[in-house]
GUZAMAR-843199 format. One line per field, with one value per residue: x, y negated, z of N, C-alpha, C, O in turn; residue in one letter; chain. Coordinates in steps of 0.001 Angstrom, whole numbers. Layout:
N
n_east: (X, ...)
n_north: (Y, ...)
n_up: (Z, ...)
ca_east: (X, ...)
ca_north: (Y, ...)
ca_up: (Z, ...)
c_east: (X, ...)
c_north: (Y, ...)
c_up: (Z, ...)
o_east: (X, ...)
o_north: (Y, ...)
o_up: (Z, ...)
residu: (A, ...)
chaine: (A, ...)
REM end
This chain:
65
n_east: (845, 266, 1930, 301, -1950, -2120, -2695, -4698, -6509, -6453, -6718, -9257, -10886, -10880, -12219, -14682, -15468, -15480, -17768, -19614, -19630, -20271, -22818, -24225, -23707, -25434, -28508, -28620, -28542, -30826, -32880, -32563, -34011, -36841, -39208, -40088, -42237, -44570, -44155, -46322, -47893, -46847, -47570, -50131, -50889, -50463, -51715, -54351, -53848, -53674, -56128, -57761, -56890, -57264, -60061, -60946, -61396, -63705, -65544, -68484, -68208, -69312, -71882, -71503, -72609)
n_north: (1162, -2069, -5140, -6987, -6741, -5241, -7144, -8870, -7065, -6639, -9277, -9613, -7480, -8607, -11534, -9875, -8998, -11148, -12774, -10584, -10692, -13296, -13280, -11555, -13305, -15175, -13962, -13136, -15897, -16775, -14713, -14989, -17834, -17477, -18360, -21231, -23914, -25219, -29124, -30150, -28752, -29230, -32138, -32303, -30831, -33248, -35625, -34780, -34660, -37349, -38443, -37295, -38510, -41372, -41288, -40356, -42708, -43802, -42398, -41187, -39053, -36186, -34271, -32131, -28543)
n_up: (0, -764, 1050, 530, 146, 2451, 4049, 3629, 3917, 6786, 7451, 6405, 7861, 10280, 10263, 9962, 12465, 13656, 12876, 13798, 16216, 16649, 15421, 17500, 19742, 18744, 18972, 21810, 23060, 21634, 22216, 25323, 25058, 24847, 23057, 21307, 21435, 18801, 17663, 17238, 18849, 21148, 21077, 20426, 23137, 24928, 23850, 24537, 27649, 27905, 27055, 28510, 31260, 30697, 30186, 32485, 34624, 33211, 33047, 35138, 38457, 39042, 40908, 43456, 42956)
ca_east: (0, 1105, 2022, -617, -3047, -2513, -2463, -5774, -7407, -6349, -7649, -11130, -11539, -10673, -13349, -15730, -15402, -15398, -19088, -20627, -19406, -21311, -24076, -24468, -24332, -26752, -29064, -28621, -29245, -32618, -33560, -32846, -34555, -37672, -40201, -40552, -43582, -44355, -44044, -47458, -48733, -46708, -47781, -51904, -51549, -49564, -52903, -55418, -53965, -53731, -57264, -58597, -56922, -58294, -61494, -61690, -61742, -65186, -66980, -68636, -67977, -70316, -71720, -71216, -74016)
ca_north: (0, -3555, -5708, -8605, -5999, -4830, -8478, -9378, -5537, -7176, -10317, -9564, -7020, -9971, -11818, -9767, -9018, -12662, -12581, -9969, -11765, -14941, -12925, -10829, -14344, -15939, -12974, -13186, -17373, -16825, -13570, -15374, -19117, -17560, -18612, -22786, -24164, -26075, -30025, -30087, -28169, -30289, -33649, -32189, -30998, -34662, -36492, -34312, -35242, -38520, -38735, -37187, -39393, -42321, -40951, -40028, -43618, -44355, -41293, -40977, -37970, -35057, -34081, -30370, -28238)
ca_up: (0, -951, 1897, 101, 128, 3350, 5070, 3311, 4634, 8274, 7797, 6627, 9408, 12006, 10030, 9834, 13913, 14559, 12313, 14388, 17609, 16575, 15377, 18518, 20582, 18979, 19128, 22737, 23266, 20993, 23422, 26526, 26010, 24555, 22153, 21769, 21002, 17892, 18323, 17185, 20024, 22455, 20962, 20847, 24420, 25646, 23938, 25944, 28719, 28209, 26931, 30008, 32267, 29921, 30260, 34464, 34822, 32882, 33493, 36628, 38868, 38932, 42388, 43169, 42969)
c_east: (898, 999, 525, -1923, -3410, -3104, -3958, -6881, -7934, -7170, -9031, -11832, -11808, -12088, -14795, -16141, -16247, -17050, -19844, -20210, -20384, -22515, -25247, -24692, -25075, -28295, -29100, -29094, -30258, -33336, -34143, -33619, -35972, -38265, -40394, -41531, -43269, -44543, -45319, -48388, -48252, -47518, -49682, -52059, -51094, -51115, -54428, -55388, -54400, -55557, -58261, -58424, -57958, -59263, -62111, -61871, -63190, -66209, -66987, -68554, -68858, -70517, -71624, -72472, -74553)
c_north: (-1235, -4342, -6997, -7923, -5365, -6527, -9018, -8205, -6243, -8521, -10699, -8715, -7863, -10846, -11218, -9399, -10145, -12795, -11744, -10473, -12728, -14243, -12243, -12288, -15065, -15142, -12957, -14630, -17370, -15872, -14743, -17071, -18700, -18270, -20029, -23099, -25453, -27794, -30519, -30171, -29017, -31673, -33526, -31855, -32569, -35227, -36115, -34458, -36897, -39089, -38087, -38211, -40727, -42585, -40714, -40925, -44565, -43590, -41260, -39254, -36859, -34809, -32125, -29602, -27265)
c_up: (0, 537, 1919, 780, 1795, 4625, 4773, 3809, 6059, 8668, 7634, 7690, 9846, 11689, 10036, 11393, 14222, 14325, 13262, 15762, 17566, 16672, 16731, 19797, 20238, 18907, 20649, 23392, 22983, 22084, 24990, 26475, 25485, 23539, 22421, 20839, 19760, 18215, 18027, 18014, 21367, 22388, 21374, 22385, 25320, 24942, 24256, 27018, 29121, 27709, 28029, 30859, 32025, 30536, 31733, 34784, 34518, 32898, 34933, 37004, 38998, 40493, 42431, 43445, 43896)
o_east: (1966, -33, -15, -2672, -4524, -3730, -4472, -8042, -9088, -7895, -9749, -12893, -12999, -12967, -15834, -17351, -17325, -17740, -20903, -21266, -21238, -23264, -26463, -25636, -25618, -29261, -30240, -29994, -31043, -34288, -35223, -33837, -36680, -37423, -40807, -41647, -42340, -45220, -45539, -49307, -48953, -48014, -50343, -53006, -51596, -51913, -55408, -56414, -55036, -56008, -59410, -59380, -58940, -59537, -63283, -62769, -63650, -67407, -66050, -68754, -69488, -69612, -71686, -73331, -75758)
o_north: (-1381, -4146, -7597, -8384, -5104, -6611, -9635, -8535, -6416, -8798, -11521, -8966, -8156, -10931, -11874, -9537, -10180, -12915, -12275, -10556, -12898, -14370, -12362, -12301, -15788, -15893, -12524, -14575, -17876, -16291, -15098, -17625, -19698, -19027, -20330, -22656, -26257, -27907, -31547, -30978, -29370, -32226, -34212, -32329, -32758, -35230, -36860, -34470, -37432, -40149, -38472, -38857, -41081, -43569, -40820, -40802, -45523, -43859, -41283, -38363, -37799, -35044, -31252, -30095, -27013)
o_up: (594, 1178, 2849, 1642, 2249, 5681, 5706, 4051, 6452, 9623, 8204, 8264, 9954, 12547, 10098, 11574, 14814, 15337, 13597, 16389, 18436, 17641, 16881, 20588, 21074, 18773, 20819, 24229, 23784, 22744, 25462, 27552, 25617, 23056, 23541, 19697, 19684, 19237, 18668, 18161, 22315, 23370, 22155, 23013, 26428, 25880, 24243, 27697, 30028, 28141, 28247, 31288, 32677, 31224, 32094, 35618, 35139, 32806, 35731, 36179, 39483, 41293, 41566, 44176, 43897)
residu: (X, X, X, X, X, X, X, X, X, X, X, X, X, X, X, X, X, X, X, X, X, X, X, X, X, X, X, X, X, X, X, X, X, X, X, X, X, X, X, X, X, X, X, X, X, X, X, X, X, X, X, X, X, X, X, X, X, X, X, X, X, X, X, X, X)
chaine: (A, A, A, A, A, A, A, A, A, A, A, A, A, A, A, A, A, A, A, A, A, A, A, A, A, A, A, A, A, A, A, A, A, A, A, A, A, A, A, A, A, A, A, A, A, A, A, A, A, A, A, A, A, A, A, A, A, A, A, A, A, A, A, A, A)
REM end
């Protein structure tokens, strides 16, 4: 085997290592922070709140039954 040939064998191993390293940690960061919600769903539940609060101020209170 050629020395070129062998030096370029060595160095795509190392690369392709280094590749399943990354791959394997970010496979592990996505696992562990869970599932994030679309900014959609944050922004529609942030103006339900704020349209309740809004709103507890001009509706009157209900008595309990």
């Amino acid at each position: 085997m050629d020395m070129n040939e062998y030096c370029l064998h060595a160095m795509m191993k190392e690369r392709i290592e280094e590749m399943r390293v990354a791959a394997w940690v970010a496979a592990l960061r996505s696992a562990s922070r869970g599932p994030r919600r679309p900014v959609r769903v944050v922004v529609g539940h942030w103006l339900v709140r704020l349209g309740t609060r809004l709103l507890d101020g001009f509706t009157p209170a209900r008595a309990a039954a």
